[in-house]
C-alpha positions, 0 to 999 in steps of 0.5 A, a space after each residue: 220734030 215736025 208735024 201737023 198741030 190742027 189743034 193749035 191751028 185751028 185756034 189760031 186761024 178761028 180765034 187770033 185771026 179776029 181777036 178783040 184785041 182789048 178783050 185780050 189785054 183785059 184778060 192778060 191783066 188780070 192775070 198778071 193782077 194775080 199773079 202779083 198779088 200771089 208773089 209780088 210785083 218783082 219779076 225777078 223772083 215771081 216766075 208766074 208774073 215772068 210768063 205772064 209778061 211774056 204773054 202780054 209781050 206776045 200779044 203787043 199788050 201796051 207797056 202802059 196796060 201791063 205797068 197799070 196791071 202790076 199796079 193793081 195787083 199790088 194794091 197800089 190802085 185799090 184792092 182786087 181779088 180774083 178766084 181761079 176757077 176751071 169747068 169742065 164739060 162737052 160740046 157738040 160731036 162729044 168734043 171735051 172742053 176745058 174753061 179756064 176763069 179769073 172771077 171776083 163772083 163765083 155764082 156769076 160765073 158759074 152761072 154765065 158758063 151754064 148758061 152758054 153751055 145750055 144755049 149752044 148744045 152742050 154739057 157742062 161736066 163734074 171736075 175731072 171729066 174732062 181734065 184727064 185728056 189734056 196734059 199741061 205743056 209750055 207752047 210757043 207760036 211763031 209766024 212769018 219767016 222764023 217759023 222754019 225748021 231751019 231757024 228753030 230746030 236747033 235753039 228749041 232742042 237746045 232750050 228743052 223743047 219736047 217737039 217742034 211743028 211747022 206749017 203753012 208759014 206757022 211754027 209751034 213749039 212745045 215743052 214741058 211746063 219747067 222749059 218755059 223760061 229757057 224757051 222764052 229767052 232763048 227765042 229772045 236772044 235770038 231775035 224771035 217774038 212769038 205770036 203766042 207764048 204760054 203755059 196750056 192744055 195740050 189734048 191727049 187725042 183729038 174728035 174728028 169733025 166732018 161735018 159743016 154744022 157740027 163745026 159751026 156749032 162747037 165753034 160757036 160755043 167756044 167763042 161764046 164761052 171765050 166772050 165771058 169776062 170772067 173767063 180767060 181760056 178756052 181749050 177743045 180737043 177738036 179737030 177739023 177736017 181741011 176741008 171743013 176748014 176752008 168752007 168754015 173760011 170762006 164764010 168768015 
């Protein structure tokens, strides 16, 4: 159960590294704003609002932004209304890219994420394009010194995971979608906060990329798509080569 996840490392290092941390909770609340207005406000019987807590957990979103969030999302601050949208399209060197939205204004958003594409030498694709590439599973990342095979081996078998991966000091854990409740309390009981905790798009294969400014360039376009208000995720499936990496690092 161990390997090399350079898809999930990749955006680790690029984008948590220098995350907004306030565009990061407002994505979150909006997410925990739908999912309780789609099934309630009790976390005891909406799983949806259950994973989206242990997100906003992960990311150390303040109890207060979550409580304001829940809030709203029941109609107690004024109503709110949010439609998920999903585009699909390429970037540079082929790479497949898959953006994800919450969008009270479906033309603006629409527009917003062309707009990008069109700017950063992309395309932006019919529904379904890209979709197929990627399969829906529950993740989990994990740093510092739980992150060892020797500490989560055992509990991630235990709770359902598919495949754990451990590199360079970072863990990542993989399932499918119905483990993510199992996975989550039992990284709980054990004492053991994610970094990151979600349900994602894990890409089927990966594009190489060893170039320097066809690096520079998918990245730039997937960190323009992710500065959006309207959008709340952005997945590749790119894969940059190491050495690439520590050029791309050396300039950050």
């Amino acid at each position: 159960m161990s390997g090399h996840s350079k898809w999930a490392n990749i955006k680790h290092k690029k984008g948590a590294a220098d995350a907004k941390k306030g565009r990061i909770f407002s994505k979150l609340a909006k997410e925990i704003m739908v999912a309780v207005k789609q099934s309630g406000k009790e976390p005891d019987t909406n799983p949806k609002l259950r994973m989206c807590l242990t997100e906003a957990r992960a990311a150390n979103m303040p109890r207060e932004n979550i409580e304001r969030a829940i809030k709203k999302g029941a109609g107690e601050l004024g109503d709110v209304t949010f439609e998920e949208i999903t585009y699909e399209g390429y970037g540079p060197a082929g790479v497949a890219i898959i953006v994800e939205c919450l969008s009270d204004n479906k033309n603006r958003t629409l527009s917003d994420v062309r707009l990008v594409f069109d700017r950063n030498n992309g395309n932006m694709g019919a529904t379904g394009s890209v979709a197929y590439m990627f399969q829906r599973k529950a993740h989990f990342l994990i740093e510092g010194e739980n992150a060892t095979e020797d500490k989560l081996m055992d509990l991630a078998l235990e709770a359902g995971a598919e495949d754990l991966e451990v590199e360079d000091g970072v863990a990542e854990i993989w399932a499918e979608t119905d483990a993510f409740e199992a996975l989550a309390k039992a990284l709980e009981d054990a004492g053991i906060a994610p970094t990151e905790a979600g349900i994602v798009r894990k890409p089927d294969n990966t594009i190489a990329i060893n170039e320097l400014d066809k690096a520079q360039q998918v990245l730039r376009l997937i960190d323009k798509l992710e500065d959006l208000d309207d959008v709340q995720k952005v997945t590749s499936n790119i894969e940059i080569a190491d050495e690439i990496m520590e050029k791309l690092a050396e300039e950050d």
